[in-house]
C-alpha positions as CSV (number, residue, x, y, z in Angstrom):
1,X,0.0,0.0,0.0
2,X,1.1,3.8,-1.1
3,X,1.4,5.3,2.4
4,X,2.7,9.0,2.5
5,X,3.6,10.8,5.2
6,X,4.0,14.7,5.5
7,X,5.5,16.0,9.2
8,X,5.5,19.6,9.5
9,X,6.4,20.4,12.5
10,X,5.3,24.4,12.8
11,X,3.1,24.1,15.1
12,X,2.4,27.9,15.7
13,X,1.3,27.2,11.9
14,X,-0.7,24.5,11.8
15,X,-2.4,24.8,15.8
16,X,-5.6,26.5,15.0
17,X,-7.1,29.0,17.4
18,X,-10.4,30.3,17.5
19,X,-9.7,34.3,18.6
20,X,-12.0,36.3,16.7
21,X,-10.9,39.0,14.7
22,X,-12.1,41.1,11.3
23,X,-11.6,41.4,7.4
24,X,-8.1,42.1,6.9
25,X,-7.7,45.5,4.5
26,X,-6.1,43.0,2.1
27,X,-9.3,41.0,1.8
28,X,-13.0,42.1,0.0
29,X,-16.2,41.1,1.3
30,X,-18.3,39.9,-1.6
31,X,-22.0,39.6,-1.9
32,X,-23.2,36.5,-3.2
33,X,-26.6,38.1,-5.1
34,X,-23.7,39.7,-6.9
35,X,-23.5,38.4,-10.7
36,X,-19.8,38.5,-10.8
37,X,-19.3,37.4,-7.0
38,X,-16.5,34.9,-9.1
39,X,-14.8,37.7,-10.3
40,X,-14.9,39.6,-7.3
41,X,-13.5,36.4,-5.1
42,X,-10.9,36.0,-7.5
43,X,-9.4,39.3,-7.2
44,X,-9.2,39.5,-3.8
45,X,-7.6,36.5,-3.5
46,X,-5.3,37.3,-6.1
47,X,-5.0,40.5,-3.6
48,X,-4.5,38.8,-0.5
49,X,-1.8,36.0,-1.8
50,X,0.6,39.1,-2.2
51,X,0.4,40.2,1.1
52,X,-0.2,36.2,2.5
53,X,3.2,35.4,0.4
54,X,5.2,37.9,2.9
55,X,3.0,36.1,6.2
56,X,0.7,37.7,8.5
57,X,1.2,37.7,11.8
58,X,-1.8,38.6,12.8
59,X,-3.1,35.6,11.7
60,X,-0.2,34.0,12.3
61,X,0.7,32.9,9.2
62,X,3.7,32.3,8.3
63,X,6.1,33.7,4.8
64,X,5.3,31.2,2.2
65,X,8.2,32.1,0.2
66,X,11.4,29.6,0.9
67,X,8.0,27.0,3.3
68,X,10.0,25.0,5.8
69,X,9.0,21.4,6.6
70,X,10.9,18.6,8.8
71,X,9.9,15.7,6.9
72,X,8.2,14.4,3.2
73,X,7.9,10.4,3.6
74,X,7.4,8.8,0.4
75,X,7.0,4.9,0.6
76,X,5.6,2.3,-1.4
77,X,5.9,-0.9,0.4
78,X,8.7,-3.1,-0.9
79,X,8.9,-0.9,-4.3
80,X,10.3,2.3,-3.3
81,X,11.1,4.7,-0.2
82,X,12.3,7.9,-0.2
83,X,12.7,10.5,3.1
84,X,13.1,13.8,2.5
85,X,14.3,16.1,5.6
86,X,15.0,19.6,6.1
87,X,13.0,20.6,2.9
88,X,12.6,23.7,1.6
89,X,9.7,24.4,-0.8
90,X,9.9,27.5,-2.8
91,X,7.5,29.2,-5.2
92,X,4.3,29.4,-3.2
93,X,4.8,32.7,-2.9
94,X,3.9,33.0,-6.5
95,X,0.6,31.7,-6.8
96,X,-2.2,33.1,-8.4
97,X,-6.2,32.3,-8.7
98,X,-7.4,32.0,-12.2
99,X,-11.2,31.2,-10.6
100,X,-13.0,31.2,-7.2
101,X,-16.0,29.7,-6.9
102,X,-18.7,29.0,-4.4
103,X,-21.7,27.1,-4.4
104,X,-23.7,28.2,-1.8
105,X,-26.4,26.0,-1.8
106,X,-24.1,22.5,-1.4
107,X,-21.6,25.0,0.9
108,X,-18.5,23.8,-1.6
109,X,-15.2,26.0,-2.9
110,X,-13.5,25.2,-5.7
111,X,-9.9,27.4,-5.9
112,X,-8.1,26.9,-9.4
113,X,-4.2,28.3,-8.8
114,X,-1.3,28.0,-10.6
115,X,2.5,29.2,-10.4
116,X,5.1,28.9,-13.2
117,X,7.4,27.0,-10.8
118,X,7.7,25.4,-7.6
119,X,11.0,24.1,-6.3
120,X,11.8,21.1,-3.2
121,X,15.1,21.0,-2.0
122,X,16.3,18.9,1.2
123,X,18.5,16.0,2.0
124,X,17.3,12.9,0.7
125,X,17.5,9.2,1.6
126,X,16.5,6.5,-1.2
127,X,16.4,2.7,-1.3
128,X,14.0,0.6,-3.8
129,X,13.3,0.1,-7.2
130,X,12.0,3.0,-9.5
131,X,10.9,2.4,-13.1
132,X,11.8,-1.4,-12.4
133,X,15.6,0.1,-12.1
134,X,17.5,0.0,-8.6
135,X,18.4,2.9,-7.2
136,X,20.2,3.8,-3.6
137,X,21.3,6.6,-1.8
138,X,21.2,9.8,0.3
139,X,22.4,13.8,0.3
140,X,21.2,16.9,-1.2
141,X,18.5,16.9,-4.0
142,X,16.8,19.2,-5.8
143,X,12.8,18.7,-7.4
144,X,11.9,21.3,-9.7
145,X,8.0,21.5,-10.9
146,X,7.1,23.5,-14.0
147,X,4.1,25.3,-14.9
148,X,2.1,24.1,-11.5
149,X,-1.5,23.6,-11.8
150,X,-3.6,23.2,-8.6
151,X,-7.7,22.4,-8.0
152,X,-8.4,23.2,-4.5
153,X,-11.8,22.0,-3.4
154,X,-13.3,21.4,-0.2
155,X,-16.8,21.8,1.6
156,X,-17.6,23.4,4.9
157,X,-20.0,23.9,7.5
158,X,-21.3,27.3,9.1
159,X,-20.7,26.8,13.0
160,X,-22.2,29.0,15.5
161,X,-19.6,30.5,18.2
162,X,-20.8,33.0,20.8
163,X,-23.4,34.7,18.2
164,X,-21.4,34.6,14.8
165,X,-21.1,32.0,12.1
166,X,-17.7,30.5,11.3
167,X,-16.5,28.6,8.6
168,X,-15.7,24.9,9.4
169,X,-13.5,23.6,6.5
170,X,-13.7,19.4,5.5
171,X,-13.4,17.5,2.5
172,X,-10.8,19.0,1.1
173,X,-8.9,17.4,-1.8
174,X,-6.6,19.1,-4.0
175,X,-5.5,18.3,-7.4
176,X,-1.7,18.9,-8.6
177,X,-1.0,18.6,-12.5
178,X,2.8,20.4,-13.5
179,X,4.5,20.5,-17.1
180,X,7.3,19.3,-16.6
181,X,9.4,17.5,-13.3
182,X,13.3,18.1,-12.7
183,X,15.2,16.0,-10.5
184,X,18.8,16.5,-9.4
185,X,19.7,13.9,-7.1
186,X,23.3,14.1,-5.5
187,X,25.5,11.3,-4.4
188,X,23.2,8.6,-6.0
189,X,24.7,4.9,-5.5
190,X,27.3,5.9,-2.3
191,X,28.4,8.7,-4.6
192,X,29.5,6.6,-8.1
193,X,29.1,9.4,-10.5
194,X,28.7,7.4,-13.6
195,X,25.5,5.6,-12.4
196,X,24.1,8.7,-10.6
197,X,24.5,10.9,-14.0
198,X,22.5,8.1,-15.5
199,X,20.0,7.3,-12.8
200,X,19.3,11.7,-13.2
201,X,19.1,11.1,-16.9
202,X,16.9,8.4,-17.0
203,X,14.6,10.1,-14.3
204,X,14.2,13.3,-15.7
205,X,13.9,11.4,-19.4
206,X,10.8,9.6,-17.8
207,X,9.5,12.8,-15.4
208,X,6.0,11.9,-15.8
209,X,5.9,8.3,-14.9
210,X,8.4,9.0,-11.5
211,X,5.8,11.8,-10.7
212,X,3.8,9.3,-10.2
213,X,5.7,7.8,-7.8
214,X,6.2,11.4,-5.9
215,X,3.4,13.6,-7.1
216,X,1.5,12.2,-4.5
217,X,3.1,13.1,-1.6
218,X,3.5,16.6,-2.7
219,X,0.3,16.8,-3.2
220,X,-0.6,16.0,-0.1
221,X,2.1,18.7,1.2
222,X,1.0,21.8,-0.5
223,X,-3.0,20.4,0.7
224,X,-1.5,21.2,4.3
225,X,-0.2,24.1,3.8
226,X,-3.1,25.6,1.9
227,X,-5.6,24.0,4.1
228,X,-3.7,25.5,7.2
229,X,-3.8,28.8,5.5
230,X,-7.2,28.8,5.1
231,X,-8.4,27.7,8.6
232,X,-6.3,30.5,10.0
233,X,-9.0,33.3,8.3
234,X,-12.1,30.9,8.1
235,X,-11.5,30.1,11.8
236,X,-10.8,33.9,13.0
237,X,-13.5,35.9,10.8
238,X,-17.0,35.9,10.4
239,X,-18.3,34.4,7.6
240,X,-21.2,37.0,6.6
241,X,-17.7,39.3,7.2
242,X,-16.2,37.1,4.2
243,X,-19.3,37.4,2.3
244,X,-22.3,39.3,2.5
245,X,-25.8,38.4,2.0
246,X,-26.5,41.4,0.2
């Protein structure tokens, strides 16, 4: 079985709290009897990711630019596992919302982001099989992800809390589709330079079946971080604050 494993371990990131506070100056309240509430959402998101990229503190919410995790755990049983530590994902900062759109009736999001380029570099530490070929090792690497693509979709609830409704995020699932995968893996096969030249060749030759293999767990990466992103506002402001009923 495929089991992935994401530890991030920024706990004043990721530990919610429910202190109420108002509408950033960054953000726009829509109304959702507006015919272009899409358009609307999507600029102020498109508004708010420049500021978000730098962090907030008053949502605590950390710089998104140059993401710090402990740990990306990829393994596949007896095929294939792969730890990453001390990663460094870069190019968050840069995202931007082609579309926003609610469905107020069913209480579902649908975000669709993209950014030219996202980058994961760390230590890494390999052992398995990939594309039926050995391969063995562990030091610096470097995953480069082209022309990013991301659904983000989730549902929610409306929660009551001392008089106002909040947001309660669930189901969320995002989709992660890039043009093109890079990989730069160092000191492949205890540092044999020959078979690690060719193991990088014959990995970035074949990017889109090896992203199978690691798409995944990214996936479920950058669905942590935007999920934690999100709880920090819907958790903290008032949903007829986010969008009005007029």
């Amino acid at each position: 079985m495929n089991k992935l494993v994401v530890n991030c371990v920024l706990f004043a990131f990721l530990v919610l709290d429910i202190e109420a506070l108002h509408l950033p100056s960054y953000l726009t309240a829509c109304s959702k009897n507006d015919p272009k509430f899409t358009e609307c959402a999507t600029k102020s998101a498109n508004a708010a990711m420049k500021v978000i990229s730098i962090g907030d503190p008053t949502f605590k919410v950390p710089p998104l630019k140059e993401f710090k995790l402990n740990e990306v755990f990829i393994d596949n049983g007896e095929t294939l596992k792969i730890k990453f530590t001390d990663v460094i994902i870069s190019g968050l900062e840069n995202l931007a919302s082609s579309s926003v759109n609610f469905d107020f009736e069913k209480k579902h999001v649908r975000f669709i982001t993209e950014t030219p380029l996202m980058q994961l570099d760390g230590h890494y530490d390999i052992s398995g099989r990939i594309l039926v070929l050995p391969i063995s090792g562990n030091g610096t690497s470097q995953i480069k992800f082209d022309g990013c693509h991301f659904i983000y979709d989730f549902d929610y609830d409306l929660v009551d809390i001392e008089g106002k409704q909040y947001a309660q995020l669930k189901n969320d699932n995002i989709e992660f589709t890039p043009k093109k995968i890079h990989f730069d893996f160092k000191n492949l096969f205890n540092g044999n330079v020959q078979f690690g030249t060719e193991m990088n060749k014959v990995l970035n030759e074949n990017w889109e079946e090896v992203g199978k293999e690691v798409s995944p767990a990214i996936n479920k990466t950058i669905k942590t971080i935007i999920t934690s992103v999100f709880n920090k506002f819907l958790s903290k402001i008032p949903f007829d604050e986010l969008v009005k009923d007029n």
